[in-house]
N, C-alpha and C positions, 0 to 999 in steps of 0.2 A: 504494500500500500504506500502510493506515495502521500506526501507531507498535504494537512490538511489546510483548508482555507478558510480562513473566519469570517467571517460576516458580522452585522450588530443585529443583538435580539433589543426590539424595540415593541410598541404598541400597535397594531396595526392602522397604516393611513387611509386615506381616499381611496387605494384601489381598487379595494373589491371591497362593499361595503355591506354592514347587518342586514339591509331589507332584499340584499341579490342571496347571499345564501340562503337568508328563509325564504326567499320563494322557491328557490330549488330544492331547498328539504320538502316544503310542500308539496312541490309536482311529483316530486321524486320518488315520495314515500308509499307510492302504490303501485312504480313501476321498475324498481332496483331491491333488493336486499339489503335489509340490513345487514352488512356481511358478518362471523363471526368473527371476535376476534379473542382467542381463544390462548391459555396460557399453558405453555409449553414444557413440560418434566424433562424433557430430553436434552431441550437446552438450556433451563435453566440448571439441570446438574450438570451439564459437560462447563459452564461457564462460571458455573456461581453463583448466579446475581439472576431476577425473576426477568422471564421472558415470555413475550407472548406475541403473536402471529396475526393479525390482521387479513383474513383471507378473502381479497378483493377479485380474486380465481373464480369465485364462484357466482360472480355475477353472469347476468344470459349470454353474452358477448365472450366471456372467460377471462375479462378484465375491466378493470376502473374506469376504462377510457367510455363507457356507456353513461356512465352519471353526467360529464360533460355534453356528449354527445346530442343527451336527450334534452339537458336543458338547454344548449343553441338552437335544437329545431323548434324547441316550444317559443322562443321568442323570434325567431323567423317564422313560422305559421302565424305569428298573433298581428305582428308587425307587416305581413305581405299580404297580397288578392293575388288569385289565381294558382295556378301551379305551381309548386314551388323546385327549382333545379337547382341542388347544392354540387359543391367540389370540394374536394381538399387531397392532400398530398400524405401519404402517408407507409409509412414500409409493413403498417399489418394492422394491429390492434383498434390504432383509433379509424380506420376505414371500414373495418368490421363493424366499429361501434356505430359510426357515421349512418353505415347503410342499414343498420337496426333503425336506429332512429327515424332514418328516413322513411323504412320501410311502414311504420307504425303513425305515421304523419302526411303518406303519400304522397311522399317526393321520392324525385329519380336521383341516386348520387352516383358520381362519377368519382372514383378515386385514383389519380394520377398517383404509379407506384415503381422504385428505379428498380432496374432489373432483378438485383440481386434481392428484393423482400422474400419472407418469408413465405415457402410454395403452400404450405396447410393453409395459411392466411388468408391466402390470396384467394384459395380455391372456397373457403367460408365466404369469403364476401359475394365472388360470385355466387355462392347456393343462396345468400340475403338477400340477390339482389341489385347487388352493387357492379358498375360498370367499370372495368379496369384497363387505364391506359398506363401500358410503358412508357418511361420515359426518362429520360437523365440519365448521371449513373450515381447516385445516394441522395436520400430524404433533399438534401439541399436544394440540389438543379432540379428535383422532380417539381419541388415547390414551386419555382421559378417558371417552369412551364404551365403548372395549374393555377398562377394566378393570371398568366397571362390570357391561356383558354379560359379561364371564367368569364374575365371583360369582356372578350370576343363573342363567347357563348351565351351570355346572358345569366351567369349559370350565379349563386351565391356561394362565396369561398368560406367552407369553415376552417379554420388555423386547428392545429392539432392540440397548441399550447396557448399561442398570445391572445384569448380573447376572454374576456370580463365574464361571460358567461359558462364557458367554458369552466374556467377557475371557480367561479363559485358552484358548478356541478361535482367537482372534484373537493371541491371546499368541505360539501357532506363526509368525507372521510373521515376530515379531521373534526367533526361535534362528535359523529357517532365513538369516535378514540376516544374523547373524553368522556361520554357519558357510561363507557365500556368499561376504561380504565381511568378513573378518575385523579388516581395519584401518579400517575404516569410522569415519569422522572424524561426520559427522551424518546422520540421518534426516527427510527430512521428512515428515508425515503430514496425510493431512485430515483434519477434526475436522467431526462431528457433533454427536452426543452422544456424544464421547469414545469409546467402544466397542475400536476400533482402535488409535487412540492410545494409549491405558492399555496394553492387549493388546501393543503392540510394543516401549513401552519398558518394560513387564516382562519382559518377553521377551529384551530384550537384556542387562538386569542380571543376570537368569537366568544368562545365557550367559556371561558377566564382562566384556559388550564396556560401554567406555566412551564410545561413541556419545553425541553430546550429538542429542537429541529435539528436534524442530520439528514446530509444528504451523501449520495453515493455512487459515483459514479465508474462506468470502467476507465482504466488505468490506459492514458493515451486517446481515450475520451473523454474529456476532460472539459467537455467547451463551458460549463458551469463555475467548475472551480476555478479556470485560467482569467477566464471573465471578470470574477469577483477580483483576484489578484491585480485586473489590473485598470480597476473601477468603474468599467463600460462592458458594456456585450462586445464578444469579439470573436470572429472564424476562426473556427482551429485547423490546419489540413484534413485531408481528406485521413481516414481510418478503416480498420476492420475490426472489429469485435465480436462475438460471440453474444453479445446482449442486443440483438437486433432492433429490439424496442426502445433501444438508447440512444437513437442516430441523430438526434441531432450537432449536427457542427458549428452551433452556434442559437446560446439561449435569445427570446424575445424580451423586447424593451419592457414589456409590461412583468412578465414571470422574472426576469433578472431585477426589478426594483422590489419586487416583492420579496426575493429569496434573498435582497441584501439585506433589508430592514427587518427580517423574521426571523433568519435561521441561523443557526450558530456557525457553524462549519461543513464545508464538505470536501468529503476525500474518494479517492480511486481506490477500484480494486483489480489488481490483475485476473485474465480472464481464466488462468488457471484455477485464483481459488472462487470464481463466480461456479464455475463445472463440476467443483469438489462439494461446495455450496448444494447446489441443484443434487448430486448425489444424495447426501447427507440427507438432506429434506426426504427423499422418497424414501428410502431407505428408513426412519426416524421417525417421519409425520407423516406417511406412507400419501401424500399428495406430489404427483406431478406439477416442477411449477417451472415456467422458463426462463434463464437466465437474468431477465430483468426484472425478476423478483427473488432472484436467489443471491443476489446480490448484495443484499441486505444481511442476510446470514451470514454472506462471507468477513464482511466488513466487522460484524460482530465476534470474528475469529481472530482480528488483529489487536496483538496486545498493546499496540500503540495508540488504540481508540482511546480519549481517555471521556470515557462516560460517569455521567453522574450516578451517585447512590438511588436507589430505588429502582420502579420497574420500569422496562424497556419494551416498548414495540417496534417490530419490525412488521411494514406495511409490504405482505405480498402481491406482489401488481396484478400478476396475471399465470394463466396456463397454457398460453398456448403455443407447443415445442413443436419448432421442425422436425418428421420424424426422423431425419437422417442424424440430426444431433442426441436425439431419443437413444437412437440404436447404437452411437456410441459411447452415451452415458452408460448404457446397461450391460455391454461390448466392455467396456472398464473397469465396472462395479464391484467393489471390494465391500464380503460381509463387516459388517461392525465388530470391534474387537467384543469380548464379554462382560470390559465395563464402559461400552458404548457409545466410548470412542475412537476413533480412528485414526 
């Protein structure tokens, strides 16, 4: 794990404000789960210290990115006449979620996706629904092409992270953590393009919990914590990672002023212990989860985190594993020693 980046925990500003996340707790709360989040024996004794799992896998979509999802199309439905044609740009999850949404709202989405997304992904969104064009080569240039097809096409662009609404769909993560775990000491979160992140630690301020924020991202992806180091949003080259759902290269104006003023710090994890992570998990919480929620555990393996006293959540994003990376997780997999661990 490389050296983490701090950030100031502050009050939360004008962002994303109390009356946008209650209305998406309200729309929300008869068409998401309340996910569990459930406290964990296996890693609170391999660690020490009380742990517990936020299991955002088992939302319809098989990730978080549907809370967001659903509340942009509610304020586009209410806000538009006629048809409504959304876009967005995305390497798997929030395109999934997109065209749930859409699908339940009776819009057509188009999800512009760079060659390399995730094939299980891609192939759920078509069975949703969802229209998929190639295009670029990573989350970044794909976005560039889809916003430009939008204007041309008439089409409305949903952002996968930077939108107000968006963030406050994502926002509901962090009430239901505090109302779940009330004394909850820190959260850790992956980081994309912030999206979540922003979303949870509004969410907990919201709430009055004093949660200190962690964020987490792969190691050489970094666009989050380079950003903060160097007190603007800024590109990071191009990458490869194994947490596909972490592509972006570079956080949005809105999710970077959020995750500066909210969250404590954030660190990398190399992708080898995100795969040991995912192991673990199945193996231990017998849940399949993919990279960009196993992430989270791995980060919690590093002895250089230094977390505070009391209890921890890790917010698991999602479950949905390429099965080529599947087969060589389980192609790898080493039983648990007999005091269970590894």
């Amino acid at each position: 794990m490389i050296a983490a980046t701090t950030g100031v925990n502050s009050a939360p500003g004008p962002h994303i404000d109390a009356a946008l996340v209650d209305a998406a707790e309200r729309y929300l709360a008869d068409l998401v789960l309340r996910s569990p989040c459930e406290y964990s024996p296996a890693l609170s004794d391999r660690l020490r210290r009380r742990i517990w799992l936020k299991w955002e896998l088992m939302q319809p979509t098989r990730s978080f990115k549907v809370r967001g999802a659903l509340n942009k199309m509610r304020h586009l439905a209410e806000t538009n006449d006629g048809p409504l044609r959304v876009a967005t740009a995305s390497t798997g999850n929030h395109g999934l979620a997109l065209s749930y949404a859409a699908r339940i709202h009776g819009a057509i989405p188009v999800v512009f996706a760079p060659p390399g997304a995730n094939p299980a992904k891609m192939q759920a969104i078509r069975e949703m629904g969802g229209e998929i064009r190639t295009v670029g080569t990573d989350w970044q240039t794909a976005y560039a092409v889809a916003l430009s097809a939008s204007a041309e096409e008439g089409m409305s662009y949903v952002h996968s992270f930077d939108d107000p609404y968006i963030i406050a769909g994502q926002a509901t993560v962090g009430t239901e953590i505090a109302a779940q775990v009330p004394d909850v000491a820190a959260v850790l979160v992956p980081i994309g393009g912030g999206g979540l992140i922003s979303g949870v630690a509004t969410g907990l301020r919201l709430r009055g919990s004093a949660a200190q924020v962690i964020g987490v991202q792969p190691d050489g992806a970094d666009s989050m914590g380079q950003s903060l180091a160097a007190g603007k949003p800024i590109m990071i080259p191009p990458y490869t990672t194994v947490a596909d759902g972490l592509g972006s290269r570079q956080p949005g104006d809105l999710t970077f002023a959020i995750t500066q003023a909210l969250v404590r710090e954030v660190v990398a994890v190399p992708d080898t212990a995100t795969v040991d992570a995912m192991r673990w998990v199945l193996s231990a919480e017998r849940f399949l989860v993919e990279p960009s929620s196993a992430i989270t555990v791995a980060a919690l393996a590093d002895p250089g985190l230094d977390l505070p006293d009391g209890d921890v959540v890790c917010v698991m994003s999602g479950g949905n594993v390429d099965p080529a990376l599947l087969a060589a997780v389980l192609g790898e997999h080493r039983p648990p020693t007999p005091s269970g661990k590894e």
